[in-house]
C-alpha positions in Angstrom: 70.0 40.1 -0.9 67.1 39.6 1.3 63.2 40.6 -0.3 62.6 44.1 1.0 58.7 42.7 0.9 59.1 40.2 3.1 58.3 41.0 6.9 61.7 40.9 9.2 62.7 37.6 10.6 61.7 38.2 14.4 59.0 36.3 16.3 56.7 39.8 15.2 57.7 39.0 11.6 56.9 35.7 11.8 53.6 36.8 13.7 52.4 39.1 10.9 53.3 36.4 8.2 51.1 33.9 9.5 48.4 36.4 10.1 48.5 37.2 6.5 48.7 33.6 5.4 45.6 32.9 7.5 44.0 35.8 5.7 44.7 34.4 2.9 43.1 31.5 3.1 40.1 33.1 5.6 39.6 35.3 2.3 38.8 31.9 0.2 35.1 31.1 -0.3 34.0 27.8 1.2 33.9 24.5 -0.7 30.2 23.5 -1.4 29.6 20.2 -3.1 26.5 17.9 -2.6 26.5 15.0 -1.0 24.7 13.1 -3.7 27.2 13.6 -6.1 29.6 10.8 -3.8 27.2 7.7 -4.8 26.9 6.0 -8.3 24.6 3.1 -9.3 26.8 1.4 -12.0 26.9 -1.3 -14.5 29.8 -3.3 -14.5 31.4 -5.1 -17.1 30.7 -8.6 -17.1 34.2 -9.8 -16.1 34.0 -7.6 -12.8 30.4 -9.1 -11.9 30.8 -11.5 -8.6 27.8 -14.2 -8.2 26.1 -12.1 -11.3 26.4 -9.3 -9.1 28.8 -6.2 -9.3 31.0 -5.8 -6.2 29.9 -2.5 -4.6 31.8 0.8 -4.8 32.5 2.9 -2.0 33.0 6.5 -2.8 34.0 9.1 -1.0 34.6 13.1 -1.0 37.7 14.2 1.6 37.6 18.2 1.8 36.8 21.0 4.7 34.5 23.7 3.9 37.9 26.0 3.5 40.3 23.5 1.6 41.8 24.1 -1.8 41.4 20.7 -3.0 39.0 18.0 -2.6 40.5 14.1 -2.5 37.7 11.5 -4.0 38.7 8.4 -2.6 37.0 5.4 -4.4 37.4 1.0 -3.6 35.3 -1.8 -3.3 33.4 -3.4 -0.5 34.6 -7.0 -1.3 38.3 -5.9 -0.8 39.4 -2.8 0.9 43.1 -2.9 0.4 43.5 -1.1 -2.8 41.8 1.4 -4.3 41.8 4.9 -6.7 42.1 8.6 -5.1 42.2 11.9 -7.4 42.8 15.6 -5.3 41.2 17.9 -7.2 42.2 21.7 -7.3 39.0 24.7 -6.9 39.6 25.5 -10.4 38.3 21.9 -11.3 41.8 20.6 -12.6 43.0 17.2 -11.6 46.4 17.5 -9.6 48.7 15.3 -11.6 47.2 12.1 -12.3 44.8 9.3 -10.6 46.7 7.2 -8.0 46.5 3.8 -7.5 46.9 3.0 -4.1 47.1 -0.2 -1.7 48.0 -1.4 2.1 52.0 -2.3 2.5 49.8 -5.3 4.5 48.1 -6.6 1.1 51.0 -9.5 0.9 52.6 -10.9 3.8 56.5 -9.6 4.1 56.7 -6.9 1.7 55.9 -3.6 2.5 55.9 -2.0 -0.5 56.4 -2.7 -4.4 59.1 0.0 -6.5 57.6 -1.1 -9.7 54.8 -1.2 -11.3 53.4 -1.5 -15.0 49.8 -1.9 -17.2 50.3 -3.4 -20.6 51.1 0.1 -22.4 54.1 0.6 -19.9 55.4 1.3 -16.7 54.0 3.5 -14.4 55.6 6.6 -11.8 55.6 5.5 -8.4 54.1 6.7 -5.0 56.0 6.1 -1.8 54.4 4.7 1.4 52.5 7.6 2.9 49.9 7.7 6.1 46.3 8.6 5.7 45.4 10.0 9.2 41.6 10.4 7.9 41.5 7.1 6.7 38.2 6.6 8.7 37.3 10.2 9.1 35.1 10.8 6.5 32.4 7.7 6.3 31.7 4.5 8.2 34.1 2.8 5.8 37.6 2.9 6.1 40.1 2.9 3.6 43.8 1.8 4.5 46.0 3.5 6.7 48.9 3.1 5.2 49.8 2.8 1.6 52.3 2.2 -1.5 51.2 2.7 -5.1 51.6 4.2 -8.3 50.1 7.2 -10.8 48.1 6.0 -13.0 47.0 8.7 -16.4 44.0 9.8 -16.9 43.8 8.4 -20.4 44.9 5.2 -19.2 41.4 4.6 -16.7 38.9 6.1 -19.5 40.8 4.5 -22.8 38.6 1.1 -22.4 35.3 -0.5 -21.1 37.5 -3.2 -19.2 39.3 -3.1 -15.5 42.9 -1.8 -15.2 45.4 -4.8 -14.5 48.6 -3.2 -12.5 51.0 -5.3 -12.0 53.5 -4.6 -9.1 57.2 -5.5 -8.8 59.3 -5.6 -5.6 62.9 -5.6 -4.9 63.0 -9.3 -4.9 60.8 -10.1 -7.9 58.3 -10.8 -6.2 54.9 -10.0 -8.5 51.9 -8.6 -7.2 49.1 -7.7 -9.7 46.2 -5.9 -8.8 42.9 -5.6 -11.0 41.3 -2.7 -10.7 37.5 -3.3 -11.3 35.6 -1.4 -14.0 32.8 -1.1 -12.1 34.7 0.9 -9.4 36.9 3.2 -12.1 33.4 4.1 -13.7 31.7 5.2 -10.0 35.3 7.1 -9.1 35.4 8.9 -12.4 31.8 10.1 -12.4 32.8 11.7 -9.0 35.8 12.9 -10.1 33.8 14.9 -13.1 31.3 15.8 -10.9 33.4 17.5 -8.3 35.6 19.1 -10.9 32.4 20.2 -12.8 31.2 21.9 -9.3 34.4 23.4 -8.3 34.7 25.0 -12.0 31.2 26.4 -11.4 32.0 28.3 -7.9 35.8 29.0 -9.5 
């Protein structure tokens, strides 16, 4: 039996039902986060340091004024094909968990990895997906497009060290990708930072 709520399925139905939806989301009150909070001067451990010198972190906030998330998007300058991204919801929550992601043109010949584990266990995968701002948001661009994997929340703070995630593919091949401490300390200060703003305004 058909919702007696629900507007009748004609082109006018289908009018009003976008009208509301955009009402909806007209109704919402705009995202306002500061631009400072996308920038962290960090220490990194002594393993991460390159020259004596931490590789630098690129971090950076992905929302419109009217969203209902915000995406903090965080790698390093001295490589650009991996790197951390968190959406966060307007009540400050994180949506599922961190994700690991990196280009399908890291290795040569595989596209993507189905597999991938830390030393406490394997992790849930993310399939290859297409980042059309990618270069929207700064003068830095992150990859295009992307495999990776869901990495817990407990799993990035549970340490001082970097996060080693090794991928598997089809074939056996192994990738294993280290993520720097240095970077999952700059991400997850703008992580709590944008989740401590959006809780404020929520």
């Amino acid at each position: 039996m058909r919702n007696p709520f629900l507007p009748p399925r004609t082109p006018l139905g289908a009018l009003v039902l976008a009208a509301f939806i955009a009402g909806l989301i007209g109704c919402a009150p705009p995202i306002l986060l500061s631009a400072s909070i996308a920038s962290y001067p960090v220490a990194p451990a002594p393993s991460d340091a390159i020259d004596g010198r931490p590789a630098p972190a690129t971090i950076e906030l992905r929302y419109f004024r009217f969203s209902p998330t915000v995406s903090v998007v965080g790698w390093t300058d001295d490589d650009t094909g991996y790197g951390l991204r968190g959406v966060v919801r307007r009540d400050g929550a994180l949506v599922r968990d961190h994700r690991l992601f990196v280009s399908t043109y890291y290795v040569p010949d595989v596209r993507a990895f189905p597999h991938a584990v830390v030393p406490s266990g394997p992790l849930k995968m993310i399939g290859v997906s297409r980042d059309i701002y990618h270069c929207y948001f700064g003068e830095k661009c992150s990859p295009y497009e992307t495999f990776g994997a869901r990495i817990p929340d407990k799993i990035l703070r549970a340490n001082r060290d970097s996060v080693a995630v090794t991928f598997y593919s089809s074939e056996g091949r192994k990738l294993i990708v280290t993520v720097q401490r240095n970077l999952i300390d700059a991400y997850l200060a703008a992580v709590d930072s944008v989740s401590t703003a959006l809780r404020k305004q929520s």
